[in-house]
N, C-alpha and C positions, 0 to 999 in steps of 0.2 A: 803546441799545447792545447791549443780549441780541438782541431783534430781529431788527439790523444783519448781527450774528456768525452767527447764524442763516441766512439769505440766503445771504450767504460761504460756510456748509457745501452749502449746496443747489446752490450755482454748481460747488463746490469736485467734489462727487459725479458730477454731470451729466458733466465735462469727464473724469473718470477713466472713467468708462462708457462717453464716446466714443473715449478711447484706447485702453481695453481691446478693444471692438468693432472699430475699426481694424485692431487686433492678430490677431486670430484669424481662422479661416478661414471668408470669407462664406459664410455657407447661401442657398442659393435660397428664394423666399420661397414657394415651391410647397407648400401642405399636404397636397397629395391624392399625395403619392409613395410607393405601396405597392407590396410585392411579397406577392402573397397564395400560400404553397407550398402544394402536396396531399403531404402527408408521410406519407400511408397506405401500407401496406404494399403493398397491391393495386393501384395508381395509376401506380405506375413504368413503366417499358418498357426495355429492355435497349441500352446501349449495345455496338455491335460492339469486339471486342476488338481488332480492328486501327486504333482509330479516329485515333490519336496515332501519326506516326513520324516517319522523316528521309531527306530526300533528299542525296546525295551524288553532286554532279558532280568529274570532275577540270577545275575550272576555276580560277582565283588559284593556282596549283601548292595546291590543297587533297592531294592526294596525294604527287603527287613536291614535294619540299620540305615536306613537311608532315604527316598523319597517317601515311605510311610513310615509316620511321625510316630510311631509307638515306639518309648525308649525302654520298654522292659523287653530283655532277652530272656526268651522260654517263658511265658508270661504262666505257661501252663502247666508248666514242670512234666511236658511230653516228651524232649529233645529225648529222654535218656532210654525210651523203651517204655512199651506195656507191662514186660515185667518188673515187681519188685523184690527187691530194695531198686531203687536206680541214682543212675548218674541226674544230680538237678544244676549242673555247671549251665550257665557261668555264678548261677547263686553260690553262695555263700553264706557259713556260718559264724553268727557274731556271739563269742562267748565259749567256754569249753570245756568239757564232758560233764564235768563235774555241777553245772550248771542248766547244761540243754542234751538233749538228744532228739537230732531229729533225722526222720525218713519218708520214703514216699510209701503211699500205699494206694489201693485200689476202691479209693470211698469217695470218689467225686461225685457231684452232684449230675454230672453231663456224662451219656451214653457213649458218645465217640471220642472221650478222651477221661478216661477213668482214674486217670491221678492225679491224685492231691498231695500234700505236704503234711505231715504232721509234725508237730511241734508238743515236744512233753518236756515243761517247764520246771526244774528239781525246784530253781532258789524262786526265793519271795523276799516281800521288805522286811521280815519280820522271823523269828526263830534262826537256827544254826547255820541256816545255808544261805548269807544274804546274798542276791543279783547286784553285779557290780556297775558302778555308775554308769547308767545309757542306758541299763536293762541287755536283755539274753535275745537274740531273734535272728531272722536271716537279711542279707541284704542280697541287691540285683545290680548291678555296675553297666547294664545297659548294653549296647553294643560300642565298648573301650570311651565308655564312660560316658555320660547325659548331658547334654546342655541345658542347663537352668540359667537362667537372664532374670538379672531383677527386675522386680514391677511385673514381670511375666504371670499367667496363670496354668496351671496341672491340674485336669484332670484326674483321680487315680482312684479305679475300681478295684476292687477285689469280694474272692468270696470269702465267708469263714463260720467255722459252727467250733463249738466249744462243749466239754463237762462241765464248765463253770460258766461264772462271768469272765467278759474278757476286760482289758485295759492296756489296749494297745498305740504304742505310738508307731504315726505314720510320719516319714522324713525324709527328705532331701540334706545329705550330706558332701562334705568333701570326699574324695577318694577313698581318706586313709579315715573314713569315720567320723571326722572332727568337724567341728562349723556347723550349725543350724542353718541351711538357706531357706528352709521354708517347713513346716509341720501340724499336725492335726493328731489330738487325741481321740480314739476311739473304745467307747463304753457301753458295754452291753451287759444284763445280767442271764443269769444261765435259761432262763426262761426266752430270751429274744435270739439267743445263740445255737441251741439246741439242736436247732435243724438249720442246715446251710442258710447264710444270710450274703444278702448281697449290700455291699458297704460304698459308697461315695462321697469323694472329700474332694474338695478344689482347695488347691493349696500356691500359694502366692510367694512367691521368691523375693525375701527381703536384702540376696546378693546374689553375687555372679560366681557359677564355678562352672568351666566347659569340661570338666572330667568328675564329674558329680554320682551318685548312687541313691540308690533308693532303697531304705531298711523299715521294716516290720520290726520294731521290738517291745518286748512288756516285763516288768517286772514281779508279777503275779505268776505264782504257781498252779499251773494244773495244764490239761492238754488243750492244744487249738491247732483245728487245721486250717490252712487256705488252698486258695486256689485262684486261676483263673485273675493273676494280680497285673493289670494294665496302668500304663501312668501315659498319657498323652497329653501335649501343649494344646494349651486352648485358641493357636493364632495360626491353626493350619487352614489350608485354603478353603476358603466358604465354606469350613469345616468338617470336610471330606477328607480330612486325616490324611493332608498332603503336604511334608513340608512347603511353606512358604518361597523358603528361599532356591530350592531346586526347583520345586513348581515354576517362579519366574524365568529358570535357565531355559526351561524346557518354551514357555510362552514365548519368550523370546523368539526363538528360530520356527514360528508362525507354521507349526504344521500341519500338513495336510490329512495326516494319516496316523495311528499308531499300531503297531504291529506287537503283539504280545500275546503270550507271556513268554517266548524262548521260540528258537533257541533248541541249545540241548535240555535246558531246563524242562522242555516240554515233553520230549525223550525218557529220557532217565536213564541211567547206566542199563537199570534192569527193569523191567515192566513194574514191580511190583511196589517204585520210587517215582514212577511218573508221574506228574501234574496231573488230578480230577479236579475237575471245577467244579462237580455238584459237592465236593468236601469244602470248597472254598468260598460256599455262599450260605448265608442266614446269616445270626446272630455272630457275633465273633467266639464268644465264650462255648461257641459249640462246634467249633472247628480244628478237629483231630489235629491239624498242619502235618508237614511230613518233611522225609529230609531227602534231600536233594542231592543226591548220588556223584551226580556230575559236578559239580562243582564243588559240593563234599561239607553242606553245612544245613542246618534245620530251617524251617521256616515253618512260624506261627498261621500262616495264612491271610492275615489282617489285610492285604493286600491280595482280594481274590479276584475272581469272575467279576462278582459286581464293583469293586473297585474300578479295574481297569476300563470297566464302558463308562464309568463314571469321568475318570480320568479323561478316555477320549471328548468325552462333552464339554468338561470344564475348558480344554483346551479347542475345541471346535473343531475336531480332527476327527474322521471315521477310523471306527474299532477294526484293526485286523485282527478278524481269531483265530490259534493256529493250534489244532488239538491233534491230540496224538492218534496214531491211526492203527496203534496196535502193532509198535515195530519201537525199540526202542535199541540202545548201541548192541547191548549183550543180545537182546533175544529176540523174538518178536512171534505174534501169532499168525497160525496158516490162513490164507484167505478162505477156506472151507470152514473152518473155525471162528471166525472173525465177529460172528451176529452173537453168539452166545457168549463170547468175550467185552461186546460193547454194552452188552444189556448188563450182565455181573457187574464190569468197571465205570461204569455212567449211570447205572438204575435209570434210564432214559425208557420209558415203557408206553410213550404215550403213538396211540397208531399201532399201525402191524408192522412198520422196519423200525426199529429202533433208536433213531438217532436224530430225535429233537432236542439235544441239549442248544440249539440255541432258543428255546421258549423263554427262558428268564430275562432275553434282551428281546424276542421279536413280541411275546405269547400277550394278551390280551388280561387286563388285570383280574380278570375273575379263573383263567385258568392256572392249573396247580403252580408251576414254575411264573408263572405270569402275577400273582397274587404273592408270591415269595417274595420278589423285585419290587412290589408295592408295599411290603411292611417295612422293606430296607428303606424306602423314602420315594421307590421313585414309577408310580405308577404307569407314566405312559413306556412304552417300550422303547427301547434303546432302538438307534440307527444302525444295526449290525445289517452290511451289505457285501462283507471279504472274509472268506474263510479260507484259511490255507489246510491241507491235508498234510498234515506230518512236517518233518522239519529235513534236509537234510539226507532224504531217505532212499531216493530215487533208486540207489544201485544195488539194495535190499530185496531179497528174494521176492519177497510177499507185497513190497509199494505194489506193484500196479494192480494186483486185483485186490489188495484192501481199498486201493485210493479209486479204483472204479465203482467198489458197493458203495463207497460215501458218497463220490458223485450222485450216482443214481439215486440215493433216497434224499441228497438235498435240491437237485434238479428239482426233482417231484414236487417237493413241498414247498420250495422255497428259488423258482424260476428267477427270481430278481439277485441272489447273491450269487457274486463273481467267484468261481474255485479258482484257486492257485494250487499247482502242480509245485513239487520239488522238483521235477526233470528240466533242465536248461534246453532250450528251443531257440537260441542262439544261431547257433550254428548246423541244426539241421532238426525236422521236422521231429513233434512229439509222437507217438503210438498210441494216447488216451486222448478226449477233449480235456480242455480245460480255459480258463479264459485270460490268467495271466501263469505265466511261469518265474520262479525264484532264479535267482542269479547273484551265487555269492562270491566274494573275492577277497583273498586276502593274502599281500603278498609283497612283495620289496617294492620302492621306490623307482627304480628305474622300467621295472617293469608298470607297477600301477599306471605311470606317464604315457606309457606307450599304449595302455590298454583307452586312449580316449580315442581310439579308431575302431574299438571292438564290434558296434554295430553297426559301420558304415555299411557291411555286406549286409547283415542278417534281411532276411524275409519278411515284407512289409506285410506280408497275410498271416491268420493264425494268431495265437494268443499274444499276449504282449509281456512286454519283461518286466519285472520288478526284481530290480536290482538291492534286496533285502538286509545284504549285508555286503560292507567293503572295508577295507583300512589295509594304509601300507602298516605291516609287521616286520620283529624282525631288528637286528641291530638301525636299520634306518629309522625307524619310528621310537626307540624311546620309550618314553611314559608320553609321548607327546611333543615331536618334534615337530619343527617350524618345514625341515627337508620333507618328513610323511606328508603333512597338510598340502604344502604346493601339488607333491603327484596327485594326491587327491584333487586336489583343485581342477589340476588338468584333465582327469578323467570324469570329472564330473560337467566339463564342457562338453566332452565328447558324448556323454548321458545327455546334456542339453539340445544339442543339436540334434542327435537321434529321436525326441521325446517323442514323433511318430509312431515309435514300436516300444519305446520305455517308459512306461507309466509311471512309475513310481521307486522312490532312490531313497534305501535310508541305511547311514552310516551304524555298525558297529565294535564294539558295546558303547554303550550311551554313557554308564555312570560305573564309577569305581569310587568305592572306600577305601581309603590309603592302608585302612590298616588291614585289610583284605585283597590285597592284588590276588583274581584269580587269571588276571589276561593283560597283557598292554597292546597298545596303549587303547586310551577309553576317552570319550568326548569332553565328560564333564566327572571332574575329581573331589571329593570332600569328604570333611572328618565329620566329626558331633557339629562343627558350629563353624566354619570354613568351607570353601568354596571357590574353584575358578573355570575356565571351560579351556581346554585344550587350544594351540591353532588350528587343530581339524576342528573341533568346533565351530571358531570362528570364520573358519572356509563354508563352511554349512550357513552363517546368514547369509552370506552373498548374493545364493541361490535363492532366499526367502519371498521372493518377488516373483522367481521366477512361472509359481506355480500359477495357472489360470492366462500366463501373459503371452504375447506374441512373438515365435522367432523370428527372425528378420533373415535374408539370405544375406550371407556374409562370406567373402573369399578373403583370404589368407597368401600375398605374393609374397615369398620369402625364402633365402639358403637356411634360413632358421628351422623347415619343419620337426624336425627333432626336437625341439627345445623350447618353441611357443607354440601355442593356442589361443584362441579367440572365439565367442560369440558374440550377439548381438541378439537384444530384445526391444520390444517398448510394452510399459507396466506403467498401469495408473496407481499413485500412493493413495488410498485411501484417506490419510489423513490430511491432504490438500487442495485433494483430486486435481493435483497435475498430471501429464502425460509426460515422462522419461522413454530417453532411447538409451538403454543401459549397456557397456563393451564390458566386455569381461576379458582379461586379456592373462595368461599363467606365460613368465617366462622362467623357465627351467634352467637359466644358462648363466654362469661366471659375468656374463655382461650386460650392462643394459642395453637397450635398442631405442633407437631412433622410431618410433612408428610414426607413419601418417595412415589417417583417418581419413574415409571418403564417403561422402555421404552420397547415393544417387535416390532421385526422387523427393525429393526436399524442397521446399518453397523457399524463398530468400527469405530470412530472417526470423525462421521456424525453430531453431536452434537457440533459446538467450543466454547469454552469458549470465544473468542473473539467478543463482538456483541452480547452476552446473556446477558439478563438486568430482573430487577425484579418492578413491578410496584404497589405500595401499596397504598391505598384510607382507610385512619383510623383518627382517633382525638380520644382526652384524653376524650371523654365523649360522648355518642350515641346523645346528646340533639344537640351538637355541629352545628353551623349553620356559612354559608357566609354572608357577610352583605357587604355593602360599603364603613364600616371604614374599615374589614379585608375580603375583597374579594377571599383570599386563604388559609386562616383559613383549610378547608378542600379542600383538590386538590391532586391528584394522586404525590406521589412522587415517579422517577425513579433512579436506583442504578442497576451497574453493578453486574450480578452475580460471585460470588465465585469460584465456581466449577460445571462443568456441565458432563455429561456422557450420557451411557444408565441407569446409578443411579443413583438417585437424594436422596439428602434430606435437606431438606427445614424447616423452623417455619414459621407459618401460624399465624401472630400476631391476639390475642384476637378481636372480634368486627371488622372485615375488609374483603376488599376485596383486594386480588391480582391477579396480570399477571404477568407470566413468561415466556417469548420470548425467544426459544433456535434456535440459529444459526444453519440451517440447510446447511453444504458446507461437500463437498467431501476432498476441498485441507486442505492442512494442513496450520494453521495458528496459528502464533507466540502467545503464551497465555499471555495476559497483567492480571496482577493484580494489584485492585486498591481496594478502600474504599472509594473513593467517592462517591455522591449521587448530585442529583440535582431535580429541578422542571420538572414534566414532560410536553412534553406536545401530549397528546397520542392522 
């Protein structure tokens, strides 16, 4: 019977062993998986400080609707054409023939955008034709409606001249018309109206509606035009007309650079849709805006030239400017042709070559473009030191002797910015100078993975790469899969380790409005008043240290090379100024792995347990994606580490990316052990 019972316990153990093993996360049965670091002091080599940034197209209205806070769409009533009558969509009329008629015409107060709105009002309060309760006028629904937040404050300009008095009310509604969130009467008599006036009201939201509009109505007879009708939040960043809350996405991942405006946005289907930045600087209410071919939607301009160096400043990141070089998808101009075409499409006249449009950001506040940039707010000159020449363009008839005349006349004038070529110098030697070259990608998962070997060969002489644009596309990526972000991840070591000849890495598109997919997948996603950032997103903090820090020689012994990657840094945090030795470790593979860590060149006890953390970006399924009802579904989670030394050993869970930040201090510190874990946020 003892025996018997005995047996029983031994069946009983075995069967718990195998549900426990079930349970946890398979390891590879690989024992040779080491990463051997050189943590000497002397071994390192300098990571360029531009190495991490962001690129910024206008494209998914990533700008108009979206990072620039102006919630009136077509504020101008341009979208529809110079000619009239025109289309003034997405406005709308409130009220019906027999009450309003209204059209656009040719009576604007402003030279480069000559249409206004007219408004010819039948009813009134009084006699046969009464205005029915609200009053008669237009409304604006925003780009798919406004966020008004109570206690919140609006700005909202407009212009308007009248035959009479006017008595107009200005208003923040629900969608469908209804609900007061916030409003302002406006009274003029024919004598103050007469000639265009310019009207401002700051109006306070007494509720909350994130799909809100904004209407002009009166119930007074007689004709009133506007124009020129802006309504912005008053709690955009340090007031520079940036959402807040993307603004912070963007601060977040600490970059280095920004690279704008496009893209193809800079292109244009046809030359005659392409981005000018001298149309996109002054005043806002004198900015024609234009429509954007490529991606097939208008833009007010409110977000122009001086925006964007504005932008780079607030975020402490140099402007990359990338203007068109007279080649756009459909046409483009002959290099023989090309001086007379930049001087018509830039009015850039200053000098005998013609192509100082960067004076607004470098020029000196008393010259012409230089004095423009100081009435905008910002006298000293912007830090523009990267310009790229066209976008895209290399295999174009005309790129190389367009992008040689621009060489040569910014050479000349401007010896300290670095040109960037379209032509990839990757894999075999350029035919022009230039000092960095574009390197874009975008392509499936299995491939992106394997591309983190791309510049082991390349040619350490000659220009350097800037890897400007990448994302896995494609059924593997999604709107933003957890399977896209790991290839990224991995090829984004492969960018780290090369950062000798890669200067600079920035993922796109950056932002997308849901109700506008012009591309998937996109870093960071939002409506009017929501928000969250993809896992490529979150693979992009990882790197946020990296830029400025030091690589470390790192080997990889393993049957795994297929399927892991590894680097190795040390990065001081600024906000404690400790020194870290940071692994970065992307495992591609069905299973986790056993790694041991080795440190050589380490002093005993340089390593503390104290302040060493482990940083994991995984989900139960590669398809796994963020969305709005669970915006952190997938997001880096951080946990203290266990144990640290000069040896390490680690599990490297299946399908994930991790960081492992080891406290680098001399003194001796008290070792806390815990088992906690938390959100990180890296």
């Amino acid at each position: 019977m003892g025996s018997h019972s005995a047996v029983l316990l031994q069946v009983f153990i075995v069967l718990c062993l195998v549900v426990f093993q079930s349970s946890a996360v398979k390891v590879d049965a690989d024992l040779n998986t080491t990463l051997t670091v050189d943590a000497s002091d002397s071994s390192g080599s300098p990571i360029p400080d531009t190495l991490l940034g962001i690129f910024f197209e206008e494209i998914n209205h990533a700008g108009a609707g979206g990072l620039w806070a102006e919630l009136v769409s077509n504020r101008g009533f341009e979208a529809g054409g110079p000619n009239t009558p025109s289309n003034i969509d997405p406005w709308a009329i409130i009220g019906n023939v027999s009450y309003i008629n209204v059209e656009t015409d040719r009576t604007s107060l402003f030279d480069r955008n000559k249409i206004a709105l007219r408004l010819e009002v039948l009813c009134d309060t009084t006699g046969d034709n009464i205005c029915p309760t609200g009053g008669v006028g237009v409304y604006n629904p925003g780009f798919w409606g406004m966020n008004i937040e109570q206690g919140k404050k609006y700005k909202v300009v407009f212009y308007v001249r009248s035959t009479g008095s006017i008595n107009l009310l200005v208003s923040f509604t629900g969608s469908n018309g209804l609900g007061n969130l916030a409003s302002a009467e406006i009274t003029g008599s024919a004598s103050d109206v007469s000639n265009w006036t310019k009207v401002e009201t700051i109006l306070e939201a007494k509720a909350t509606d994130h799909n809100a509009r904004l209407q002009l109505t009166t119930t007074t007879k007689g004709v009133i035009w506007l124009d020129q009708v802006s309504a912005m939040p008053q709690d955009t960043y340090k007031g520079h007309g940036f959402r807040s809350d993307l603004f912070g996405m963007l601060a977040n991942m600490k970059p280095r650079f920004i690279r704008f405006p496009g893209g193809c946005f800079v292109e244009g289907e046809w030359l005659r849709n392409a981005f000018r930045w001298k149309e996109s600087v002054g005043p806002w209410e004198e900015r024609p805006g234009h429509f954007g071919d490529v991606w097939m939607y208008w833009t007010d301009d409110g977000l122009g030239y001086f925006e964007f160096l504005q932008l780079a400043e607030d975020l402490g990141a140099a402007p990359i400017w990338v203007f068109n070089n007279g080649i756009s998808h459909q046409d483009q101009v002959d290099t023989t042709a090309v001086l007379p075409f930049v001087q018509v499409y830039y009015f850039t006249v200053l000098f005998s070559f013609p192509y100082y449009f960067f004076l607004p950001a470098r020029g000196d506040a008393t010259s012409k473009w230089g004095s423009l940039r100081a009435s905008m707010g910002h006298p000293e000159p912007f830090d523009l030191k990267y310009v790229a020449v066209g976008n895209e363009d290399c295999n174009k008839k005309n790129y190389r002797g367009n992008y040689l005349k621009f060489y040569s006349a910014i050479r000349s004038a401007y010896p300290d910015i670095q040109i960037i070529s379209n032509c990839d110098a990757s894999s075999q030697p350029l035919n022009h100078p230039a000092d960095l070259y574009d390197y874009h990608l975008y392509t499936n998962a299995k491939d992106m993975f394997s591309r983190a070997t791309a510049f082991d060969r390349t040619s350490r002489s000659g220009p350097k790469a800037f890897v400007s644009e990448y994302a896995v596309t494609g059924s593997d990526a999604g709107t933003g899969s957890l399977k896209a972000a790991l290839a990224e991840a991995g090829f984004l070591i492969g960018l780290e380790r090369n950062s000798d000849v890669v200067h600079m890495i920035s993922y796109a598109p950056l932002f997308v409005n849901t109700n506008d997919r012009r591309w998937n997948p996109d870093a960071i996603v939002f409506n009017s008043y929501q928000f969250y950032g993809t896992p490529s997103y979150w693979v992009q903090l990882f790197f946020s240290e990296s830029s400025g820090a030091t690589l470390l020689k790192a080997s990889l012994q393993s049957t795994l090379s297929n399927s892991l990657v590894a680097s190795a840094i040390t990065w001081k945090n600024p906000v404690d100024g400790n020194n870290y030795i940071r692994i970065k470790v992307v495992n591609f593979n069905v299973n986790g792995v056993d790694l041991h860590i080795s440190f050589n060149g380490l002093d005993p006890n340089t390593v503390q347990l104290s302040g060493s953390t482990k940083t994991v970006l995984t989900s139960s399924s590669l398809t796994d994606e963020n969305s709005f009802s669970q915006p952190k579904k997938v997001v880096p989670i951080q946990s203290l580490l266990q144990s640290v030394g000069r040896e390490v050993n680690v599990v490297v869970p299946p399908y994930s990316f991790t960081s492992f930040d080891f406290l680098k201090q001399s003194t001796n510190l008290e070792i806390i052990r815990t088992d906690s874990s938390s959100r990180a946020s890296i």
